[in-house]
SEDRENMI-123327 format. One line per 10 residues: number of its first residue (from 1); for each residue x, y, z of N, C-alpha, C. Coordinates in steps of 0.05 Angstrom, whole numbers, plus 5000, padded with zeros to 4 digits. Example, Ala and Ser with C-alpha at 12.3 -4.5 7.8 and 13.67 -1.06 7.14 Angstrom:
% SEDRENMI-123327
1	5264/4886/5156/5246/4910/5156/5264/4934/5156 | 5257/4955/5142/5273/4979/5143/5258/5001/5157;
END
This chain:
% SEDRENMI-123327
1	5898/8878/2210/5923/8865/2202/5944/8887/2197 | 5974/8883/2210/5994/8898/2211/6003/8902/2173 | 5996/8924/2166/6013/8935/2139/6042/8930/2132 | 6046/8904/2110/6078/8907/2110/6086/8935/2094 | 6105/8943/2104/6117/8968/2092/6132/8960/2070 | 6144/8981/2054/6167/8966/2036/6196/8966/2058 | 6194/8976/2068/6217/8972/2088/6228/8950/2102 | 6194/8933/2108/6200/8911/2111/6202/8887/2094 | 6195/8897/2069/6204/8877/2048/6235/8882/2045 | 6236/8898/2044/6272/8899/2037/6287/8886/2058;
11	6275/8894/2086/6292/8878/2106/6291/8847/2106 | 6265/8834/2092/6263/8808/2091/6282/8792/2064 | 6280/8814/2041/6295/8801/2017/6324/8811/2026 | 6328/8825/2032/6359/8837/2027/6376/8843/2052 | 6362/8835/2076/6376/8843/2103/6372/8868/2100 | 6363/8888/2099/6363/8922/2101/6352/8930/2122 | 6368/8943/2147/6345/8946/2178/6373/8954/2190 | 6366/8954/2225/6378/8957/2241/6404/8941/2237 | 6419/8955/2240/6461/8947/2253/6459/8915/2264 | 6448/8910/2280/6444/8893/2295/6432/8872/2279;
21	6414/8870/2262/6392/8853/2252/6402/8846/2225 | 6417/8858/2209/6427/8850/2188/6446/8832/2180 | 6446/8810/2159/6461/8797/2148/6488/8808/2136 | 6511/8801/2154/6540/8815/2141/6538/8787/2122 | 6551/8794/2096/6558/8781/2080/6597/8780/2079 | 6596/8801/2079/6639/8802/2084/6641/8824/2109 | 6663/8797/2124/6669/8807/2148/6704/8796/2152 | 6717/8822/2151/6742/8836/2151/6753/8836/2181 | 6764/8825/2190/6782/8822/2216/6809/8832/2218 | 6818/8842/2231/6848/8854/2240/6861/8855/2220;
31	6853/8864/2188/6879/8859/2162/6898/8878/2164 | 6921/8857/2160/6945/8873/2158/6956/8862/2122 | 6968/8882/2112/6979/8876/2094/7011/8887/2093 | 7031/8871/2086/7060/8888/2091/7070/8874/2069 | 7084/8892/2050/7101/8893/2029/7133/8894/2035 | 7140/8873/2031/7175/8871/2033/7190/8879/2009 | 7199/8908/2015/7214/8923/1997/7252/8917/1999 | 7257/8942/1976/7292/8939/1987/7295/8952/2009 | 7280/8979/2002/7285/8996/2026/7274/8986/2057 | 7256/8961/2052/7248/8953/2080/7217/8948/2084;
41	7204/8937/2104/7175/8932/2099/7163/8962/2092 | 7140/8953/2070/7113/8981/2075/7086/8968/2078 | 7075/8989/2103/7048/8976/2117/7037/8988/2102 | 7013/8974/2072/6998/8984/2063/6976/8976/2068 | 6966/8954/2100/6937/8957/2115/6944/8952/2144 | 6937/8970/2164/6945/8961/2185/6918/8958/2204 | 6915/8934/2204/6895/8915/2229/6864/8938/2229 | 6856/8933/2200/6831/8933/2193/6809/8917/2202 | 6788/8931/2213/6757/8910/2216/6736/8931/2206 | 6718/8917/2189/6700/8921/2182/6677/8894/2168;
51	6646/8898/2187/6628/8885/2176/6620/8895/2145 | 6609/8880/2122/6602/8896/2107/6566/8877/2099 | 6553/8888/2100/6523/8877/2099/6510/8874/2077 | 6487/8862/2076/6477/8848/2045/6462/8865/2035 | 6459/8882/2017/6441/8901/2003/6448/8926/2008 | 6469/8922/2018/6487/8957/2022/6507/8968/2002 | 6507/8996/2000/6518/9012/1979/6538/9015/1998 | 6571/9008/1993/6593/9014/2005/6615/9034/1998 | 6617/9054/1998/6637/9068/1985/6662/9072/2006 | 6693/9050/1992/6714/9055/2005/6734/9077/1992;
61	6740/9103/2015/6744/9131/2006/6779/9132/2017 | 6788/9152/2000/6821/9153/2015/6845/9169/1995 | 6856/9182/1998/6877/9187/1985/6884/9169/1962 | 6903/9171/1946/6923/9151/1930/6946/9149/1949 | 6952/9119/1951/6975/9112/1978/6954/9100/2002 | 6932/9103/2002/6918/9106/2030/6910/9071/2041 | 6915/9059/2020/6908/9029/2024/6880/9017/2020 | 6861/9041/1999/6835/9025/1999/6833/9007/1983 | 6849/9005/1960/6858/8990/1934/6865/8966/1942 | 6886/8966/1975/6892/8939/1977/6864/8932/1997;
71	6859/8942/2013/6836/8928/2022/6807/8913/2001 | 6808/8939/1987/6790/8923/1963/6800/8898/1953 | 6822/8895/1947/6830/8877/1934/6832/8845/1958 | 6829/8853/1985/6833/8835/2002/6797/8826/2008 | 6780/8847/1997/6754/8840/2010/6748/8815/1977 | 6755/8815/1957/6752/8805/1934/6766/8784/1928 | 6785/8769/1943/6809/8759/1943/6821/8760/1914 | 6829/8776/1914/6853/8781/1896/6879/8791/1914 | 6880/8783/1930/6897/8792/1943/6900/8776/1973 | 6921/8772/1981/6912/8751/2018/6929/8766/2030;
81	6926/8776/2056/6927/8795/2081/6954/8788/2093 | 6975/8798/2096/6999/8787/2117/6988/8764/2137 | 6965/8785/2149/6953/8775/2174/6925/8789/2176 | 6908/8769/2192/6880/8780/2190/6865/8759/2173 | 6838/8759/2178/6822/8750/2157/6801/8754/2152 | 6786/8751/2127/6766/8765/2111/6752/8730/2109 | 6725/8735/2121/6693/8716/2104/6674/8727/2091 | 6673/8710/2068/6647/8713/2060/6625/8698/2067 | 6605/8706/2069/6585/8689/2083/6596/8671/2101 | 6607/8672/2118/6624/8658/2139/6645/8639/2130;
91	6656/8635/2106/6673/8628/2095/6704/8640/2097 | 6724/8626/2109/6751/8635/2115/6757/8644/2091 | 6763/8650/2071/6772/8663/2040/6805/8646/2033 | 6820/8654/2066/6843/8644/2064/6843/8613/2057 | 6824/8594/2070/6830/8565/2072/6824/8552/2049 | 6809/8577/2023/6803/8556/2007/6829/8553/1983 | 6825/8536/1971/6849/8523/1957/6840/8539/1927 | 6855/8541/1905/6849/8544/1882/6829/8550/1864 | 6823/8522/1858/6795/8512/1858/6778/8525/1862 | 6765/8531/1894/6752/8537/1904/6740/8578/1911;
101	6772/8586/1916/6775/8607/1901/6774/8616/1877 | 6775/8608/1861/6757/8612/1832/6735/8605/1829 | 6725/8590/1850/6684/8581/1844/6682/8611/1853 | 6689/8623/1885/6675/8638/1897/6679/8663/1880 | 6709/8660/1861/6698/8689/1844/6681/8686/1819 | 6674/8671/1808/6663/8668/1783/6634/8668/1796 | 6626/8662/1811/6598/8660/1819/6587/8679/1848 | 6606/8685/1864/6593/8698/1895/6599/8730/1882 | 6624/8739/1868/6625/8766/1859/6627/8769/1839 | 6617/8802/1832/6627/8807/1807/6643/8827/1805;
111	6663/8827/1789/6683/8859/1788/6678/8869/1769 | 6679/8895/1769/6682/8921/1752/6710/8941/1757 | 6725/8935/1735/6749/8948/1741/6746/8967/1726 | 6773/8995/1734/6766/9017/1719/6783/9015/1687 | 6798/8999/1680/6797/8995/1646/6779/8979/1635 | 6756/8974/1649/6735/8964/1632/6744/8924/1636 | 6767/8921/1624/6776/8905/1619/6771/8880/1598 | 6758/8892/1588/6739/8873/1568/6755/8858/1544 | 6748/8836/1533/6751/8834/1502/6756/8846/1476 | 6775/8850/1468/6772/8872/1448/6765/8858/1418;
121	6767/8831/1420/6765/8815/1394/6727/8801/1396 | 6724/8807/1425/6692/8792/1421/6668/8823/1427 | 6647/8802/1415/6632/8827/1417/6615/8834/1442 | 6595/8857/1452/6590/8859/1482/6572/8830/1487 | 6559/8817/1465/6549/8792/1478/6555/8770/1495 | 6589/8765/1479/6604/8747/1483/6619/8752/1504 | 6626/8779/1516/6645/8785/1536/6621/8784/1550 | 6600/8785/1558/6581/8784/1580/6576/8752/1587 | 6573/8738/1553/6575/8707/1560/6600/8693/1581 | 6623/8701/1573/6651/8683/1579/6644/8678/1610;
131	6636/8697/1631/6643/8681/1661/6619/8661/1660 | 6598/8665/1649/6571/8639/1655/6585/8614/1643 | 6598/8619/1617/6619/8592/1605/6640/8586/1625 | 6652/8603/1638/6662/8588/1657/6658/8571/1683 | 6634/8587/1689/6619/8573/1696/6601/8546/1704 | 6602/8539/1674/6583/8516/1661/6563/8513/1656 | 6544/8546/1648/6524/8546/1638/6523/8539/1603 | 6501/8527/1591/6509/8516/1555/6511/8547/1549 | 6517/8552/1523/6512/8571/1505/6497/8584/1501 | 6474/8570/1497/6437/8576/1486/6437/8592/1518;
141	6434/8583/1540/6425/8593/1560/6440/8622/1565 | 6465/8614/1563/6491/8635/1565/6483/8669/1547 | 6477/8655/1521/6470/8678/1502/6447/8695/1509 | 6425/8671/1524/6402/8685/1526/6395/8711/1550 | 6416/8694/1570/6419/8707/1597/6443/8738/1592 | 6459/8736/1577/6473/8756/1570/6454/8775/1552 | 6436/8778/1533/6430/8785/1518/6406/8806/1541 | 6391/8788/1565/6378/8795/1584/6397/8822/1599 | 6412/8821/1598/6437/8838/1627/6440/8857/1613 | 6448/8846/1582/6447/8887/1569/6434/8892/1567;
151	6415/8884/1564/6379/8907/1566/6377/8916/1589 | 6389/8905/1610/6377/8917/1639/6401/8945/1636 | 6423/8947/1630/6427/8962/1629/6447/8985/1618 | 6423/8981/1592/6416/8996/1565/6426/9000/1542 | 6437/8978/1544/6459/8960/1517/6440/8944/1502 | 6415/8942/1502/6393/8915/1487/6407/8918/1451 | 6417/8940/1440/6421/8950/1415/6446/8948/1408 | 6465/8935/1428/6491/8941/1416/6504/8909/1417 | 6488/8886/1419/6502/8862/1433/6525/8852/1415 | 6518/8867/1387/6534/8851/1370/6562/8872/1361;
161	6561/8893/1374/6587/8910/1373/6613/8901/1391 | 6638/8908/1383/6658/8903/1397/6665/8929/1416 | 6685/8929/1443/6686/8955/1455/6698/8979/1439 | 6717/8963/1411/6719/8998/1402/6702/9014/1386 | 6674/8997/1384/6659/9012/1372/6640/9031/1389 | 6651/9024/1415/6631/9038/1440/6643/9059/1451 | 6628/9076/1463/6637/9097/1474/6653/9085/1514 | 6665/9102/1517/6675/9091/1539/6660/9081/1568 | 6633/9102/1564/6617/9093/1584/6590/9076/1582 | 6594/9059/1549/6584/9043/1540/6600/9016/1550;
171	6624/9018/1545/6643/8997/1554/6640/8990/1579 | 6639/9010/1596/6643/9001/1626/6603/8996/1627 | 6584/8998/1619/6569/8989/1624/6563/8956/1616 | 6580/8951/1599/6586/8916/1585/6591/8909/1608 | 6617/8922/1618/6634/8911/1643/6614/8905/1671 | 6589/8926/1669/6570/8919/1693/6553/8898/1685 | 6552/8890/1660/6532/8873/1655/6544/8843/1655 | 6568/8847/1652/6578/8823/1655/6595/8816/1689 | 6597/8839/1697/6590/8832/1734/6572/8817/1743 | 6541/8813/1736/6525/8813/1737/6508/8786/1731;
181	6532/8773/1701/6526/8745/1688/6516/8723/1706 | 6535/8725/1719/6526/8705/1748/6508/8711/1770 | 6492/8731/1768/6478/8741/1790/6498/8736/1815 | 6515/8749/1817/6536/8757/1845/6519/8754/1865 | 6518/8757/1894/6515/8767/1915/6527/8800/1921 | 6548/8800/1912/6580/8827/1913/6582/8836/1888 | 6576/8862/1882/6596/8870/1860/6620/8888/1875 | 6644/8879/1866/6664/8899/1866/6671/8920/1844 | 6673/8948/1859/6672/8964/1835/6694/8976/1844 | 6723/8972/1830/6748/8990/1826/6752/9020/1824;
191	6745/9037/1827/6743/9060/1804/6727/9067/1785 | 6706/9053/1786/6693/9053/1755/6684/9081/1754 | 6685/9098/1755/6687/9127/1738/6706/9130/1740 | 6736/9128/1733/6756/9137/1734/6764/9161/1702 | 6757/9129/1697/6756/9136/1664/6725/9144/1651 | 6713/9164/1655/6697/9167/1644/6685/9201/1651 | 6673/9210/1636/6674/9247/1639/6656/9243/1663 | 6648/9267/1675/6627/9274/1682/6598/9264/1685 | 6583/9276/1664/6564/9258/1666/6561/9229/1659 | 6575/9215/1640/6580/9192/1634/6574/9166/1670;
201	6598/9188/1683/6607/9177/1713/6572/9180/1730 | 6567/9198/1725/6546/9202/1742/6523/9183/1731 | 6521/9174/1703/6502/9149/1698/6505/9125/1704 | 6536/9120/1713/6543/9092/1726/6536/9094/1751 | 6542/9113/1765/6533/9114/1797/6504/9104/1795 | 6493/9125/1782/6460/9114/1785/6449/9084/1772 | 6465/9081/1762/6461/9043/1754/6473/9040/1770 | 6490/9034/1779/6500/9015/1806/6484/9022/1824 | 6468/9040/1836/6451/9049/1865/6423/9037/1851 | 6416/9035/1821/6388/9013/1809/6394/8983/1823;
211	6417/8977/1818/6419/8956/1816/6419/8942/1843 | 6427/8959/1862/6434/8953/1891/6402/8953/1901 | 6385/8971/1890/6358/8978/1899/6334/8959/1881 | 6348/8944/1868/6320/8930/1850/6331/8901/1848 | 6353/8900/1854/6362/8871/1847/6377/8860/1880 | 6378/8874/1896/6392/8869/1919/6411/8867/1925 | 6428/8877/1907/6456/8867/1909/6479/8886/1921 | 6499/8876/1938/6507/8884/1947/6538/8904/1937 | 6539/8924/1935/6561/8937/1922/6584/8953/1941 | 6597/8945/1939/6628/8957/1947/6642/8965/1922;
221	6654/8994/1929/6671/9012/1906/6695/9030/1921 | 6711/9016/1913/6742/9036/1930/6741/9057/1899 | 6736/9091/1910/6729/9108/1897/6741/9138/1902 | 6752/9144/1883/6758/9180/1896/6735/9202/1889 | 6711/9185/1878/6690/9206/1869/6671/9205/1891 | 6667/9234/1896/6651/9246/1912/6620/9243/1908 | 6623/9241/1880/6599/9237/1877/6580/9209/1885 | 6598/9189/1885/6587/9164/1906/6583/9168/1929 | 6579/9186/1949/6573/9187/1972/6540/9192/1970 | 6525/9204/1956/6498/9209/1948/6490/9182/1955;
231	6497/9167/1933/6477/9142/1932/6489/9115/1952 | 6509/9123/1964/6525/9104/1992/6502/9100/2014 | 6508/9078/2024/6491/9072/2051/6520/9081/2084 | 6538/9078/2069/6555/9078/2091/6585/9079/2068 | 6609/9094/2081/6621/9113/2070/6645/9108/2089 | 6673/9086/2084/6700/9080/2098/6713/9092/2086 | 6726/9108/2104/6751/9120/2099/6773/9115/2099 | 6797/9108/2093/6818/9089/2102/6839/9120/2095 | 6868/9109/2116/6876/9128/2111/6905/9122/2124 | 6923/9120/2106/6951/9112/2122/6944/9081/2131;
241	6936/9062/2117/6929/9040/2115/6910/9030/2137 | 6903/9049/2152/6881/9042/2174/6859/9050/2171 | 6838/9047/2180/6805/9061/2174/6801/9080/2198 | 6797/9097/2180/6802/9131/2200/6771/9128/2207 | 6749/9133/2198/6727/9134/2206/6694/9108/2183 | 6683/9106/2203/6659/9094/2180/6636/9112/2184 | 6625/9127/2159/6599/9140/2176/6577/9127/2152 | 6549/9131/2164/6524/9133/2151/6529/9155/2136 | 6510/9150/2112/6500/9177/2092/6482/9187/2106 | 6477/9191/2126/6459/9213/2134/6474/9229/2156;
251	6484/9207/2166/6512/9221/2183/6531/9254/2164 | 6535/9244/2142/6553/9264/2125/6535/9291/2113 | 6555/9312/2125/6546/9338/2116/6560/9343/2091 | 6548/9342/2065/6568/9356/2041/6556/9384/2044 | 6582/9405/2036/6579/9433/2029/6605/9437/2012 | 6601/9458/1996/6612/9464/1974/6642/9473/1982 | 6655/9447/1976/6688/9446/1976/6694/9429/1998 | 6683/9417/2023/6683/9401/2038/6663/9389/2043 | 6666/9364/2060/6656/9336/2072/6665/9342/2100 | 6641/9338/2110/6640/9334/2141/6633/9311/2149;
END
């Protein structure tokens, strides 16, 4: 009898395999985005495509100005495209109404922005509770399932503190745990080391690349840290609002002071 590998478990839970064989979950068509100024239009995405697949580590890379901010923000809908369009799971993003757009964010993604953005009057319990309440999960379940997310990652001791009693890369770990409330399909990750030292940054990378690798989930991060390319499956570059290149992490040569 043929040995399943773990390779092939991953390709069966999470789509993880060949280009060809995998499940895109968000798929990005011709986006254009144009800003009507005084001084006149500015193209801050010009006729973007990109598949993005289920259990993949995404890191979107680029200057400041470069348009990965708006594309992120167009793969998340927080944002709708001049022209072009973005599915999730084969879902137009554009056609849905209100409503509907707020189911798919409260429950298909989760964001992590780089101010954390948290509650400053509730404590990490309660800010991890609020999207399951919006949701419509009860309380009892809400508390129990929140109380579960900071232990995973490594808050079990702090549920009943507020963010200013936390250190900053305590905070943005609330912020991952409450990405997370809803068991997403997507997390979107903003910047999340922006604000945070060194190593601090480097313990969020490696929880986000846990989490992508034990829970399946799929992560996209418009990022100026280099240090996300390590734990990336694939690595967009955008640049003057177009996508200059996509490569594999194995594709990329780092050496000290450049990226090849």
């Amino acid at each position: 009898m043929k040995k399943t590998t773990p390779e092939a478990i991953k390709k069966f839970l999470y789509g993880i395999g060949d280009e060809d064989t995998r499940r895109v979950v968000v798929s990005a068509r011709g986006l254009r985005r144009v800003y009507q100024m005084k001084a006149g239009e500015t193209v801050a995405l010009d006729d973007v495509t990109l598949d993005i697949y289920a259990g993949e580590y995404l890191s979107i890379m680029g200057p400041s100005g470069s348009g990965k901010s708006t594309f992120f923000n167009m793969i998340g809908g927080l944002d709708k495209p001049t022209s072009g369009k973005v599915f999730i799971d084969e879902v137009d993003v554009a056609q849905l109404d209100a409503f509907e757009l707020a189911w798919l964010r409260c429950r298909k993604i989760g964001y992590i922005f780089q101010s954390f953005n948290l509650v400053n009057v509730m404590t990490c319990l309660e800010n991890v509770m609020l999207p399951m309440i919006f949701a419509g999960v009860t309380s009892d379940d809400a508390r129990e399932k929140a109380a579960e997310v900071l232990k995973l990652v490594g808050l079990g001791e702090r549920l009943k503190h507020k963010p200013a009693q936390l250190s900053g890369g305590q905070q943005q770990r609330v912020a991952c745990a409450r990405a997370l409330a809803n068991d997403p399909a997507i997390i979107l990750a903003d910047e999340p080391t922006a604000n945070l030292d060194s190593k601090t940054g480097e313990e969020l990378i490696e929880l986000l690349h846990r989490l992508k690798e034990e829970r399946g989930v799929t992560i996209v991060s418009a990022t100026h840290d280099m240090k996300m390319i390590s734990v990336s499956d694939r690595v967009v570059w955008i640049r003057d609002g177009k996508c200059d290149r996509i490569q594999d992490r194995k594709n990329i040569d780092i050496k000290v002071g450049e990226i090849c």
